[in-house]
N, C-alpha and C positions, 0 to 999 in steps of 0.2 A: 209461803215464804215469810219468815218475821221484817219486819218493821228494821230489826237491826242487821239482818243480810248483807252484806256489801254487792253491789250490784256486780254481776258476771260471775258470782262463783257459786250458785246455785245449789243446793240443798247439803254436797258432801258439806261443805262450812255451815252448816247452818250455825248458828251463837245460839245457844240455850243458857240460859241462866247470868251466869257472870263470867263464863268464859269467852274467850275471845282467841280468834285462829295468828297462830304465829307467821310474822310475816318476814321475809329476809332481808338479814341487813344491807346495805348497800356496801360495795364492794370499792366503792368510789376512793376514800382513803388508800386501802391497800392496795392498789393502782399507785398512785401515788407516791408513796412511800417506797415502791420496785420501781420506780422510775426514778427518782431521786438517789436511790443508792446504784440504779444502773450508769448514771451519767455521773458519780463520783469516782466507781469502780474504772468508768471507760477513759476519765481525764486523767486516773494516776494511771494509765497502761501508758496512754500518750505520752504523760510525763517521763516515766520509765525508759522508754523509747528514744525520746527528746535526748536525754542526757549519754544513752548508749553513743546514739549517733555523735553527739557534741566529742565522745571519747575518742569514738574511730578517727574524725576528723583532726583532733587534736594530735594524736598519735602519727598519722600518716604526716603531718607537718612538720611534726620534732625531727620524726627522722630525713623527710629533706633535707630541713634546716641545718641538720648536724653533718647530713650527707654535701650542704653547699661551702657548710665551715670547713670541713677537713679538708675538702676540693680545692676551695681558697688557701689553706693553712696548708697545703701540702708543699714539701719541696721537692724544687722541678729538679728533673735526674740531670745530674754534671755531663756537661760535655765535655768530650775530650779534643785535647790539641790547642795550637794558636789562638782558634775561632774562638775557646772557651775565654781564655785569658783578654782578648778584645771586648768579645762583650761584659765582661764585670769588671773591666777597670780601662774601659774608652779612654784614648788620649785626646789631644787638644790640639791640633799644629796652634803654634807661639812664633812669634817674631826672635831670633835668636839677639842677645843685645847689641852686637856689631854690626846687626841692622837697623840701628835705631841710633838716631843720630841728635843728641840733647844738646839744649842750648842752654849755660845754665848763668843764672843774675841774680844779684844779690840786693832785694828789698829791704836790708834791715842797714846799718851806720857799722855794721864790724866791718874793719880793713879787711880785704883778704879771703873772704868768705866764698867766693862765687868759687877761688882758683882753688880753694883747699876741696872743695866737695866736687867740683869741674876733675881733680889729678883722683880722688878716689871713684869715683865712678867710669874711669878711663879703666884703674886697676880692675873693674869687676866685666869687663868686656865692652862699655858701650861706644860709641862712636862721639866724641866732643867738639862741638861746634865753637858758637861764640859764649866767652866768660868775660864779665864784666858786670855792670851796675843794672840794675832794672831799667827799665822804662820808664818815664816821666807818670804813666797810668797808672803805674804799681809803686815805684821806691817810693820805701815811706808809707806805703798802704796795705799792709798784708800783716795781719795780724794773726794768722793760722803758720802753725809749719811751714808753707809751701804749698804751691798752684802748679799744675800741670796746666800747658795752653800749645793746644794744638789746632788743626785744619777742621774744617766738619767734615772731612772724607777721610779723617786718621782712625785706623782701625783699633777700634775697643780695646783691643789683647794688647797695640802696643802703649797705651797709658796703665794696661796692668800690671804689665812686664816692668814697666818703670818707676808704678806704685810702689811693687815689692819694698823698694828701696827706702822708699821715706811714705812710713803707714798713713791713711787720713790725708794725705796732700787732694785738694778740690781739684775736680778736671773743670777746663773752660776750652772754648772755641774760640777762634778770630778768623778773618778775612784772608788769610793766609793760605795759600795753593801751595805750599812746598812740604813734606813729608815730616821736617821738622819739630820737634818737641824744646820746648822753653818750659824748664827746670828755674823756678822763681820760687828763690827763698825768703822766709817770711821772721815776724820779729821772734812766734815761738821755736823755731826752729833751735834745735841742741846739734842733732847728729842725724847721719846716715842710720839707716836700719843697719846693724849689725851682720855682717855678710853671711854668716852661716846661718841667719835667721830670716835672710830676704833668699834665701835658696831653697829654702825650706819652702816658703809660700809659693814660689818659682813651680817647683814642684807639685804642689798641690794643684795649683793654675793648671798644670801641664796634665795630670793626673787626678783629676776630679773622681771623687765617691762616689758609687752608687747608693742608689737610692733606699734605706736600708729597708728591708721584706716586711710585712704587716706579720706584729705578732700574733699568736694565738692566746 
């Protein structure tokens, strides 16, 4: 065996001269290289995939979404009869005016003032108590339109009922146990609300709107 032999491969390789036995390349790169374009191939499938799904989901949402709007946006079938007419325009019971019985006084220096708007408000139905001057706590002190002053036990509806008449007038309470209302006019005070225009709100009182539907 020569000197130049590589040890184990024994005579077929013998190297004579200046040849020398071809040896194989390492395969190590090209590994490599199928591995790196395996896991680029494998992450756009994932990706691929990723966005399909992102689609489905997207889609089965819309159409909920559009399926919970129209559901909401739909309008509910009419009913018929009385029942119908009650529910979409509820009335109100109100104190009728001749149950409500004003007292009315007059905070400002015109003569005369309590009896003129005391005889019109007689005309328009309500019950008239005492007409005369205000009270020592108010004449001379009322610089609004007019004060309502009734009981803490006087029911809401009937200071609204009596609002109608003179818009903006302030509700107050006192110590008073009698059902009574004190109609106490003030220095801006002009006029009565207009009678076919405090009937009108009357109404509206009586007859509240619904609530109007959510549009689409």
């Amino acid at each position: 065996m020569s000197m130049l032999t590589p040890p184990g491969m024994g005579g077929k390789y013998r190297v004579t001269g200046a040849a020398y036995p071809r040896m194989a390349r390492p395969r190590r790169r090209r590994r490599i290289v199928l591995l790196v374009l395996g896991s680029i191939v494998g992450l756009a499938l994932i990706a691929y995939g990723a966005m399909q799904l992102i689609d489905v989901f997207r889609g089965d949402s819309g159409k909920h979404g559009a399926a919970a709007a129209a559901k909401d946006c739909a309008t509910p079938a009419p009913k018929a009869g009385p029942a119908a007419a009650a529910s979409t325009a509820p009335q109100v019971a109100l104190p009728q005016p001749g149950q409500i019985t004003v007292n009315v006084y007059n905070a400002t220096p015109r003569a005369g003032l309590a009896k003129a708007v005391g005889d019109e408000l007689k005309k328009r139905g309500f019950a008239i108590g005492k007409v005369g001057n205000a009270p020592a706590d108010f004449d001379k002190k009322v610089p609004d339109a007019g004060i309502l002053v009734g009981s803490p036990q006087t029911d809401k509806a009937v200071f609204s009922v009596l609002g109608t008449n003179l818009a903006g007038a302030a509700h107050q309470t006192d110590t008073r146990e009698t059902a009574d209302i004190d109609l106490i006019l003030g220095d801006a005070f002009k006029e009565l609300t207009p009678k076919e225009e405090a009937d009108k709100a009357l109404a509206v009182l009586a007859n509240p709107q619904p609530v109007p539907a959510k549009k689409c």
